[in-house]
N, C-alpha and C positions, 0 to 999 in steps of 0.2 A: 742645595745643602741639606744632610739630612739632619730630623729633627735632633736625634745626638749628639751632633755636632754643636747646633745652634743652644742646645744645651748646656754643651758644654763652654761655651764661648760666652753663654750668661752668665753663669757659677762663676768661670775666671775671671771676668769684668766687676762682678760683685762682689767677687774675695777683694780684686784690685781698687776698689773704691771704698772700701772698710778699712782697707788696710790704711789710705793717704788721708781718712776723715781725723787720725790727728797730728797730721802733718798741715792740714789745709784749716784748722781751727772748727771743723763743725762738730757742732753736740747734740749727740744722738738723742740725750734725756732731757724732758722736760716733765716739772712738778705743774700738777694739776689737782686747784683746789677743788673738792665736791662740797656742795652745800646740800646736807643731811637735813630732811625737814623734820621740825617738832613736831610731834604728835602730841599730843593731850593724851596723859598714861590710862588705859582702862584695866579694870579689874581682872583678875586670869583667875578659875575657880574648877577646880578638879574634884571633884566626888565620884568615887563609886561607893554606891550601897550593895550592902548582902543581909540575905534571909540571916537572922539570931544574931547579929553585931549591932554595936552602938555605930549611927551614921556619925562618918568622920569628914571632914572637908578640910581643904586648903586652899585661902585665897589672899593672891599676892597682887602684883602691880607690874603693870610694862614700864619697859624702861627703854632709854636710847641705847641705839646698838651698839655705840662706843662706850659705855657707862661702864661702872662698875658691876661685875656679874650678881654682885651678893643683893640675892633676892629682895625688896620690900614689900612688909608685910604691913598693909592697913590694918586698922583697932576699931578704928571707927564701923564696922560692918556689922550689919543684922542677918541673920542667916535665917532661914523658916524653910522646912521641907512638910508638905502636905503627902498627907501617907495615904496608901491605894484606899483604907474608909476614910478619907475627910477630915481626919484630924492634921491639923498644926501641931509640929515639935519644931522650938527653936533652938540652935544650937548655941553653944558658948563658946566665948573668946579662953581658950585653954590650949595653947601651945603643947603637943607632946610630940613621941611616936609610937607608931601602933608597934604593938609588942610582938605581934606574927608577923606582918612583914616588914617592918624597920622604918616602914616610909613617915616623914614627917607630917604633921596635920598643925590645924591653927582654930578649928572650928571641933565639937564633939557635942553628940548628942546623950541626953542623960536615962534615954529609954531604945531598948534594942527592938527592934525594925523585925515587922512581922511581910515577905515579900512571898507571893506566889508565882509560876508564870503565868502571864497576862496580867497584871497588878499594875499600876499608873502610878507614878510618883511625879511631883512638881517640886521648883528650888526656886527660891523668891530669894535674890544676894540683894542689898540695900546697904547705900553710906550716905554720910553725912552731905558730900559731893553731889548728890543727886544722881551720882551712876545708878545702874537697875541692871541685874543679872536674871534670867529668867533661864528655867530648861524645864522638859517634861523627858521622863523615862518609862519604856515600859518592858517589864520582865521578860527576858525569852525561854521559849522551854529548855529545859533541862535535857543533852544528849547523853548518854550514857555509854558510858566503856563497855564494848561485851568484851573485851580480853586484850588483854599485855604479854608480849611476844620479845623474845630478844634470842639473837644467835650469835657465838662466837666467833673469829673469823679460823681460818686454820695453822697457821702459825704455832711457832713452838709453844708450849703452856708460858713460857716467861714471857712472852709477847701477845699473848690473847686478849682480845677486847671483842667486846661487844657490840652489836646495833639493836634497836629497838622498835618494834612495830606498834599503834594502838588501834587498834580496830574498832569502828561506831558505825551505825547508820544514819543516813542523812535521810531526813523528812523530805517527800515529798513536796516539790514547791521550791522555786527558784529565790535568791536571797539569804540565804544562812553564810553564813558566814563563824569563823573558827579559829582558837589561836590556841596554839601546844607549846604548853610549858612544863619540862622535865629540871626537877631540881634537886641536889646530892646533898643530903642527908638531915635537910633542913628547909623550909620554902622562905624563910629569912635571909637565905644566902640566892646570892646571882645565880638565876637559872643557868644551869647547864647548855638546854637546847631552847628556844622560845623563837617562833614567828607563826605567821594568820596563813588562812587558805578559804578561800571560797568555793559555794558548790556549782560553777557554770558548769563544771565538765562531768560532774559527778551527780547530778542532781537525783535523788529519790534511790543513790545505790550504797554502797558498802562502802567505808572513807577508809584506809589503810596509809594513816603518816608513821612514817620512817626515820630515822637519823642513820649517820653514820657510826664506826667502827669507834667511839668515844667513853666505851664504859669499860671496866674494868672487874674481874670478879669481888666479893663482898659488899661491892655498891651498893647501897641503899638508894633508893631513886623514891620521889614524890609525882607522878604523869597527872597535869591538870589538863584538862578538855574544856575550854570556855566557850559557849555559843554566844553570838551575839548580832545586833543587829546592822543596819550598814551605814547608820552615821557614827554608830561608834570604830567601826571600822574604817571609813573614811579619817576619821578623827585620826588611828593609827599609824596609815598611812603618811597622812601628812607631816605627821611629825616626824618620821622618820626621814621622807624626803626631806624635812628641813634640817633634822640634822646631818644629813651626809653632803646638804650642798652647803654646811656652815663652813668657810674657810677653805671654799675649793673654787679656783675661777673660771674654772669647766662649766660649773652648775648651776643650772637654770633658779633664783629664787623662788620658794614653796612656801604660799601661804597656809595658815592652821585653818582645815576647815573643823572648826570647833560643831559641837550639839548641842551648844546654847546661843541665846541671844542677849545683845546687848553689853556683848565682853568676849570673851576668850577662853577658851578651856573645855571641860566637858563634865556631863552628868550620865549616868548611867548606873544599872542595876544587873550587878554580875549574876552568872550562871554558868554553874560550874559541875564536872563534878571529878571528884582527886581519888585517885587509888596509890597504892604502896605496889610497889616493885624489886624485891631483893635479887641481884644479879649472883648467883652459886657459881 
């Protein structure tokens, strides 16, 4: 018999026994309870610092997967960041949000942060709980833009748009790591283009990132260049993984590999540098 055949004579057999499963009383569905273990919630603490800002933090609480999504935010917390000389600044319990990028904070410092590349920063998180939040951060250098590039596609003028090239050099030495973010007419507003690259394949040559055909003439564009190191890159990663396999049962679950200890989340010390882009 050929395998076709026999193919086909299983399909027909298994159409024909779907079809009499409710004729014959069997039930295909059965409820299966999972027993979700507790965890004991720990702290989740997000900082980035930058050279001439007040250091800002945000630190909240895990929660059970089925819970309610609305964040909890402990009060109870000491924050202390030890700056690249030695001094202790501790932050305050002052809920805002940063006025340049939107993002919320829970923690603020009352003295702006003086950061160089290679600079060391430490973050001491402490509550009443006995949790203990630690991280150490150190600056990466500074890559710079040698030039912003963009070209039309050819289409009629009523349909012209644009791409966008940023051209840098990558330091010699394997581990740099990169992430472009282009944003229209404001860096408060959702980046336009944003994701990371690293240099395995590029190492110690000329980086040329690109976008597609997404701009439009009079565009005002903001192109940020951030260098950074590879736990905070891992950091990004992961999160992304974990959001794209949240509520897909394709997807493998992704834990936060955080770059701190004794909690969750991350610390770091940007390094950037932003130029202005007008599309004519």
């Amino acid at each position: 018999m050929s395998v076709f055949l026999k193919t086909y004579l299983f399909s027909w057999r298994l159409a024909w026994l779907l079809a009499l499963a409710p004729l014959t009383g069997c039930d295909l569905q059965k409820e299966i309870d999972v027993d979700l273990p507790v965890l004991p919630a720990q702290l989740v603490v997000e900082c980035y610092l930058e050279n001439g800002q007040l250091p800002r933090l945000t630190v909240t609480e895990t929660v059970p997967y089925l819970s309610n999504p609305d964040p909890v935010i402990p009060q109870d917390v000491t924050v202390r960041i030890t700056l690249a000389n030695g001094q202790v600044q501790q932050l305050q319990f002052f809920p805002g949000l940063d006025p340049t990028t939107g993002k919320a904070f829970t923690h603020i410092g009352l003295r702006r942060i003086i950061a160089r590349p290679g600079d060391t920063f430490k973050l001491d998180v402490t509550d009443t709980k006995g949790r203990h939040v630690t991280g150490t951060a150190t600056m990466p250098t500074r890559i710079p833009i040698d030039s912003l590039e963009y070209e039309f596609n050819d289409l009629a003028p009523e349909y012209h748009e644009a791409y966008v090239l940023t051209n840098f050099k990558d330091p010699v030495g394997m581990g740099n790591y990169y992430r472009l973010q282009i944003h229209r007419d404001s860096i408060s507003n959702d980046p336009v283009l944003d994701y990371d690259v690293d240099d395995r394949l590029n190492d110690g040559t000329n980086f040329t990132l690109g976008t597609s055909y997404i701009f439009d003439p009079g565009d005002r564009l903001f192109v940020t260049l951030y260098h950074f190191d590879r736990p905070y890159y891992l950091f990004r990663q992961s999160v992304n993984d974990a959001r794209n396999a949240n509520g897909n049962p394709f997807s493998q679950p992704s834990a936060i590999k955080s770059t701190v200890e004794g909690g969750i989340g991350v610390f770091t010390v940007l390094s950037f540098e932003r130029k202005r882009l007008y599309i004519r």
